[in-house]
C-alpha positions in Angstrom: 0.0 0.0 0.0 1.0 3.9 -0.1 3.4 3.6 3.2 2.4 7.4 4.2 3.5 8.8 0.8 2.6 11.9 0.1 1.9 12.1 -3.9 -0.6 15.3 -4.1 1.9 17.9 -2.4 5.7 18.8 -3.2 7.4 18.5 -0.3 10.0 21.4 0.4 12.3 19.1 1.3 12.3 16.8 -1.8 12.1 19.4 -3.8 15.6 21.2 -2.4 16.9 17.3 -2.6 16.0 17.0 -6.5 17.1 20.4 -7.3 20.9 20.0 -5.3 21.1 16.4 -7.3 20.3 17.6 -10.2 22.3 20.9 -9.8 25.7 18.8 -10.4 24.5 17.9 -14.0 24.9 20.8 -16.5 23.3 18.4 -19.5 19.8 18.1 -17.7 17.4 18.8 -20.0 15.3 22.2 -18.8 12.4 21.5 -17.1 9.4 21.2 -19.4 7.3 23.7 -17.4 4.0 23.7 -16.0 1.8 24.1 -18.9 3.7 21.2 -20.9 2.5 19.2 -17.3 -0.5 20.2 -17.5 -1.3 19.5 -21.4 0.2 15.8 -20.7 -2.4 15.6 -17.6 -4.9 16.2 -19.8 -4.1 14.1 -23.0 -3.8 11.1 -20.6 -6.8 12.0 -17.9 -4.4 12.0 -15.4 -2.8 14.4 -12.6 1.1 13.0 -11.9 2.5 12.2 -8.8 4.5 14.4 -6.8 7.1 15.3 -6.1 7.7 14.1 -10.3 5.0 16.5 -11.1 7.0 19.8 -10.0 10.2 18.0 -10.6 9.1 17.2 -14.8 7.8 21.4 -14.5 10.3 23.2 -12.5 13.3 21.2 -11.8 14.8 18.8 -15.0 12.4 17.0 -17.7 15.7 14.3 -18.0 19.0 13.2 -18.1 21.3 11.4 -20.3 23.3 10.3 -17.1 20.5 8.6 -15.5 18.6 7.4 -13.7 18.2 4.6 -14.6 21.2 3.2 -16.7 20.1 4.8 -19.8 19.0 8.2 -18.6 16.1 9.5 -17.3 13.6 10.1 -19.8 11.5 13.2 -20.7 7.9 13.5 -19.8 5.8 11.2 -22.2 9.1 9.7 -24.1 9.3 5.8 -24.4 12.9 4.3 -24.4 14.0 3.5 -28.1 14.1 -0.1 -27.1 10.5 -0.5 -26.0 9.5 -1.8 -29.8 6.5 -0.6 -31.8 3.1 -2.3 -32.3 2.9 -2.6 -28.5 -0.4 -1.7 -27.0 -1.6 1.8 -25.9 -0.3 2.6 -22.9 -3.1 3.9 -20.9 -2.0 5.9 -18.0 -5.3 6.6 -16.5 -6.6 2.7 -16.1 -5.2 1.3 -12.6 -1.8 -0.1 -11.9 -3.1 -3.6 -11.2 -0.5 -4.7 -8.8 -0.1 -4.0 -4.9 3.3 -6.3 -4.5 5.8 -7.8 -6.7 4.9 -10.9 -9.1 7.4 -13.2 -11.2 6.5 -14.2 -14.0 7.4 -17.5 -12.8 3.9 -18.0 -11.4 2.8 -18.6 -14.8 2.6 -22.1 -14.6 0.6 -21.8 -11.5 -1.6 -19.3 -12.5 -2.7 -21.2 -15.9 -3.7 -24.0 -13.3 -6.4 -21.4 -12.0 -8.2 -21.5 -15.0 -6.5 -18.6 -17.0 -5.8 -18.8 -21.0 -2.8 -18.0 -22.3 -4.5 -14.9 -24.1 -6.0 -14.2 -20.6 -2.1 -14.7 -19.0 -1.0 -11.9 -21.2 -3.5 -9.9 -21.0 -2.6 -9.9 -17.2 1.0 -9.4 -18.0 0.2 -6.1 -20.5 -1.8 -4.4 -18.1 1.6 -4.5 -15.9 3.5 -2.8 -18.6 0.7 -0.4 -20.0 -1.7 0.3 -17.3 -1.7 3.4 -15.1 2.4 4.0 -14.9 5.2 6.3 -16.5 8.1 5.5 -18.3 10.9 6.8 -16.7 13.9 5.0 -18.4 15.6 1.5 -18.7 18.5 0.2 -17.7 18.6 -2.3 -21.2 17.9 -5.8 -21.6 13.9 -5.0 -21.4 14.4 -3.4 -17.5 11.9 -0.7 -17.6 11.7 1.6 -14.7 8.2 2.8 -14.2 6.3 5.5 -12.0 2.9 4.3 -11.2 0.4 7.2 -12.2 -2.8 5.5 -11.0 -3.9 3.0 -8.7 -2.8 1.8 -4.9 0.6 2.3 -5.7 0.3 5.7 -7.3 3.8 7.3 -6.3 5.9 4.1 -6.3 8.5 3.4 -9.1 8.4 -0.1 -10.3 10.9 -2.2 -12.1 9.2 -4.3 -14.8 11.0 -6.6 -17.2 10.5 -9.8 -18.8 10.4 -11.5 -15.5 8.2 -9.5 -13.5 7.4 -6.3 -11.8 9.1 -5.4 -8.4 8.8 -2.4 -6.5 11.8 0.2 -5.6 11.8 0.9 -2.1 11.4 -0.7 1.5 8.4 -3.0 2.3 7.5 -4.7 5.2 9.0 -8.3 5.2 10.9 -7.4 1.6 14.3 -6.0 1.1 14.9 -6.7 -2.3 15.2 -2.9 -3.2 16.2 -1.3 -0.8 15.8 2.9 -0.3 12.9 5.1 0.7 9.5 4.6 -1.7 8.9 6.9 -4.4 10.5 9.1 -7.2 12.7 11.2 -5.0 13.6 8.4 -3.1 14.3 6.3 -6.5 16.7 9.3 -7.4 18.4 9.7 -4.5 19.3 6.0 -4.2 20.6 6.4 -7.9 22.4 9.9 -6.9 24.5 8.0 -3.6 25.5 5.1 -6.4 23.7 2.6 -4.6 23.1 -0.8 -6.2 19.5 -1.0 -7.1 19.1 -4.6 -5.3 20.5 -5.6 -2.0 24.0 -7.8 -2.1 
């Protein structure tokens, strides 16, 4: 669930952190400014997370430097690696996950009764429903920042395996670091592997 995050305010304090991180990088791209925001919000009948939202309008809309491995990517840019005659990615329709899956259930989950087509379907929604596309880090690792849903705030990994998310939960420490973009970017900023050892 949300953990106490706060995703309809700009804290100060995250804020000052995203600026002083991304203060170091003279290649940022400027920020895209708030009616840029604003249009996106409305093409996709959505309103973004903060502290992303002011970050995207005031701060940086990307960096070549990362994060992830392969830069940060501007507001409403797909990585060139994420292929074409995918579905629509619909940013407004929920996030349908509240906790990691692998993909490895597969096997187990066609046992309950679900098609193949149905199976996909499933996995799809993971990738296009209710999240942003902040970067990759290659090989099909897709970082994403859920838009909609539950776990509106969090940023997810999502690859051909399955969908984990960034950040401390209770009885997981997989990815370690606080939940959330600034969080995410701070872990990123320290040089901190993304998993634990």
């Amino acid at each position: 669930m949300m953990t106490g995050m706060n995703t309809e305010t700009c804290a100060p304090s995250e804020a000052a952190a995203l600026r002083e991180i991304f203060a170091f990088h003279p290649e940022a791209v400027p920020p895209t400014g708030w009616e840029a925001v604003r249009s996106f919000e409305a093409e996709h009948r959505i309103v973004l997370p903060e502290p992303y939202r002011t970050f995207a309008a005031e701060i940086c809309d990307g960096l070549r430097a990362g994060p992830p491995y392969y830069g940060l990517l501007p507001l409403a840019q797909t990585p060139s690696d994420w292929g074409s005659g995918r579905p629509e990615r619909l940013l407004a329709e929920p996030f349908p996950l509240t906790e990691a899956w692998l993909w490895e259930a597969e096997e187990e989950q066609r046992e309950e009764g679900l098609s193949e087509q149905e199976f996909e379907a499933r996995v799809d929604s993971v990738f296009d429903h209710g999240s942003l596309l902040l970067g990759t880090d290659g090989c099909g690792m897709y970082w994403h920042l859920i838009t909609t849903g539950p776990q509106r705030g969090h940023v997810w990994l999502i690859d051909e395996n399955g969908a984990i998310p960034f950040g401390t939960r209770p009885g997981t420490s997989l990815m370690p670091g606080t939940p959330g973009f600034a969080g995410w970017v701070a872990r990123w900023a320290q040089g901190s592997s993304w998993f634990t050892s």
